[in-house]
N, C-alpha and C positions, 0 to 999 in steps of 0.2 A: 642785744636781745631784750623782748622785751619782757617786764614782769608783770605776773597776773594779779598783782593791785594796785596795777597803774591803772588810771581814768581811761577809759577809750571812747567817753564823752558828758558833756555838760548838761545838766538839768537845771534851766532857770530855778524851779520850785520844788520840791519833794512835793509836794500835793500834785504832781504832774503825771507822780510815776505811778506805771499800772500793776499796782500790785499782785494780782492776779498773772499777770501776763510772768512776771519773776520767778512766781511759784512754779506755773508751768515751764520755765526754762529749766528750774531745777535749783534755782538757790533759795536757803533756809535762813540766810543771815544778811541783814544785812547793818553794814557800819557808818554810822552817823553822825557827823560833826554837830555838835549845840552851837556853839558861837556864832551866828550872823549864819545858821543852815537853819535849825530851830526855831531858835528865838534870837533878838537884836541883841547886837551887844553889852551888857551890861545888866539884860535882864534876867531876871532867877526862874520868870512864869512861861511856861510853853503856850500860846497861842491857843483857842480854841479849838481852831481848822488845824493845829496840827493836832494835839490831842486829839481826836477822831480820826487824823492818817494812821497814828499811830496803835489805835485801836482796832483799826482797820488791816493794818497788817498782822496783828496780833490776829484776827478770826480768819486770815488768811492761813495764818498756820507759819507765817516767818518771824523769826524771833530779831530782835533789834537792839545792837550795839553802841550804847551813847557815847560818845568820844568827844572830850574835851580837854583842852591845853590852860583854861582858865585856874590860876592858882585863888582860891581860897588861905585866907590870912587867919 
């Protein structure tokens, strides 16, 4: 069986996806890896172009979940 937060597909880019189109499906959230999804790894600063997806889904009305495995020392 399968679980509903399994992938049931790849997005080379998060600046791919249509935010608007998400809204209209009905989701409000969505969960986001930082590490190598984000930004590179190793780095602490979010990209410009994501900074503004991410803004963008914000006036979209979907709120956004950062999720990272990176331990801070």
């Amino acid at each position: 069986m399968k679980k509903q937060r399994d992938p049931d597909r790849y997005i080379g880019s998060v600046l791919s996806i249509d935010l608007e189109q998400l809204w209209r499906a009905g989701f409000r959230l969505l969960a986001v890896d930082v590490d190598n999804t984000l930004c590179r790894r190793g780095e602490s600063t979010l990209p410009d172009d994501i900074q503004r997806w991410l803004q963008s889904a914000h006036k979209v009305g979907l709120a956004i979940a950062l999720i990272s495995n990176t331990v801070i020392p």
